[in-house]
PAVO-406932 format. One record per residue (C-alpha): residue number from 1; residue in three letters; x, y, z. Coordinates in pm, whole numbers. Example, Ala and Ser with C-alpha at 12.3 -4.5 7.8 and 13.67 -1.06 7.14 Angstrom:
2
[1,"ala",[1230,-450,780]] [2,"ser",[1367,-106,714]] 
//
This chain:
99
[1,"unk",[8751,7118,9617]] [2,"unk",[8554,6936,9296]] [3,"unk",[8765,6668,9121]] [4,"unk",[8564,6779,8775]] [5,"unk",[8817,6901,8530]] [6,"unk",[8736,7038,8216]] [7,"unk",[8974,7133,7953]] [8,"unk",[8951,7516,8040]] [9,"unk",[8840,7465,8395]] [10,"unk",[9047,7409,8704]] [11,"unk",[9269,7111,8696]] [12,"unk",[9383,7156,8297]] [13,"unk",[9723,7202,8377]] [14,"unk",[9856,7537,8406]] [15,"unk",[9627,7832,8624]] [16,"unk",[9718,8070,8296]] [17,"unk",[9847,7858,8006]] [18,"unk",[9861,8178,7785]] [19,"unk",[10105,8427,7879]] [20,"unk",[9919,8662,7781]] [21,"unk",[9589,8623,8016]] [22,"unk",[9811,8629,8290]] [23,"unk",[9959,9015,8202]] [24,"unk",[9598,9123,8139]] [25,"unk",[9451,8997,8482]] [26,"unk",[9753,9141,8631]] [27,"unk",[9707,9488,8466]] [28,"unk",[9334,9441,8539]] [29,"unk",[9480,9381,8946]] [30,"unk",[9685,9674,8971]] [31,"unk",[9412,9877,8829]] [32,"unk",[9191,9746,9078]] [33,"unk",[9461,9794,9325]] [34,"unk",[9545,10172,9215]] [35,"unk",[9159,10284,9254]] [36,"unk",[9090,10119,9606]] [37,"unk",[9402,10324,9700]] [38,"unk",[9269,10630,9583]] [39,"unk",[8943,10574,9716]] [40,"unk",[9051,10409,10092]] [41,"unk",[9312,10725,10108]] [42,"unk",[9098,11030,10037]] [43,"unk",[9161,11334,10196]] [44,"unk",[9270,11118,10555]] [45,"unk",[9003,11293,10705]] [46,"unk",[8693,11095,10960]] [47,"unk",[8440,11321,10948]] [48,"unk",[8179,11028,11025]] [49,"unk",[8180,10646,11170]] [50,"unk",[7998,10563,10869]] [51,"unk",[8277,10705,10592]] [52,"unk",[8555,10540,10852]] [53,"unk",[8430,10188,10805]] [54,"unk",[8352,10221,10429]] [55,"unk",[8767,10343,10435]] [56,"unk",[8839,10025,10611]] [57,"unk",[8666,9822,10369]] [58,"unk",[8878,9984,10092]] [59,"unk",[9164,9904,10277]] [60,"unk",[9149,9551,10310]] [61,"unk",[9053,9565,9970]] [62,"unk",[9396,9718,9874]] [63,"unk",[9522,9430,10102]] [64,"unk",[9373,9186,9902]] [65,"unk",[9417,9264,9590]] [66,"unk",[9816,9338,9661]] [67,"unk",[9794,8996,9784]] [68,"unk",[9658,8834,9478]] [69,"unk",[9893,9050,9232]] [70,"unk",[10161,8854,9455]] [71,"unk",[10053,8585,9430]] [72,"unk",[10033,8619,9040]] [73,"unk",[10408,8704,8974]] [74,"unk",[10511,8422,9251]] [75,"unk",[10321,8162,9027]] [76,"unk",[10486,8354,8694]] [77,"unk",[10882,8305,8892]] [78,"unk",[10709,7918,8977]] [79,"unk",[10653,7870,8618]] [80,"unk",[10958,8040,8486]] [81,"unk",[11131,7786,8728]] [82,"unk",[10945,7500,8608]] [83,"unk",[11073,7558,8245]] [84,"unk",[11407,7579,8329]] [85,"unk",[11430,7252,8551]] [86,"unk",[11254,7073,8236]] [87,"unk",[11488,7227,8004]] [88,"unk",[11738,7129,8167]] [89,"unk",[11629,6787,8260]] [90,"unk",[11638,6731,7888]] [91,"unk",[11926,6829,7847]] [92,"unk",[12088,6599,8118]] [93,"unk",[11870,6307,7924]] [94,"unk",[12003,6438,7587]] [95,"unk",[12374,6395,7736]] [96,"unk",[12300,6035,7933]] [97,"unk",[12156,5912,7556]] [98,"unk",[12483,6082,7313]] [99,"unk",[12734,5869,7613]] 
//
């Protein structure tokens, strides 16, 4: 893991500071995740060892990529968490200071 952080680079703070990168990679995932469906689940037919493996590979592909979408909107719910607990850590500081 390199210890180099650059402002947009890893170690910046946030994976996806804007909102808004984060929907399009996830719409750009469940394309991704839709067509290696279609393509792994053709007609369900093995008509050769060759077309059976490159099915597999879509599969775990599908696999993948599911897993990474989750793993997306579990670091979104982590986030959404994280801004709550800060919110309302300031607001237990804001009561402390007006005692």
């Amino acid at each position: 893991m390199s210890t180099d952080a650059t402002p947009d680079g890893p170690g910046s703070g946030d994976l996806f500071d804007d909102v808004a990168d984060r929907e399009d990679v996830l719409a750009l995932l469940e394309d991704a995740v839709n067509e290696a469906h279609r393509k792994a689940c053709g007609n369900g037919r093995v008509y050769d060892p060759e077309n059976e493996r490159v099915r597999q590979g879509w599969l775990k592909t599908v696999g993948y990529l599911a897993g990474q979408y989750r793993q997306m909107l579990r670091d979104e719910d982590l986030e959404a968490m994280r801004r709550e607990i800060d919110d309302l850590r300031e607001m237990v500081e804001d009561d402390r200071g007006e005692s």
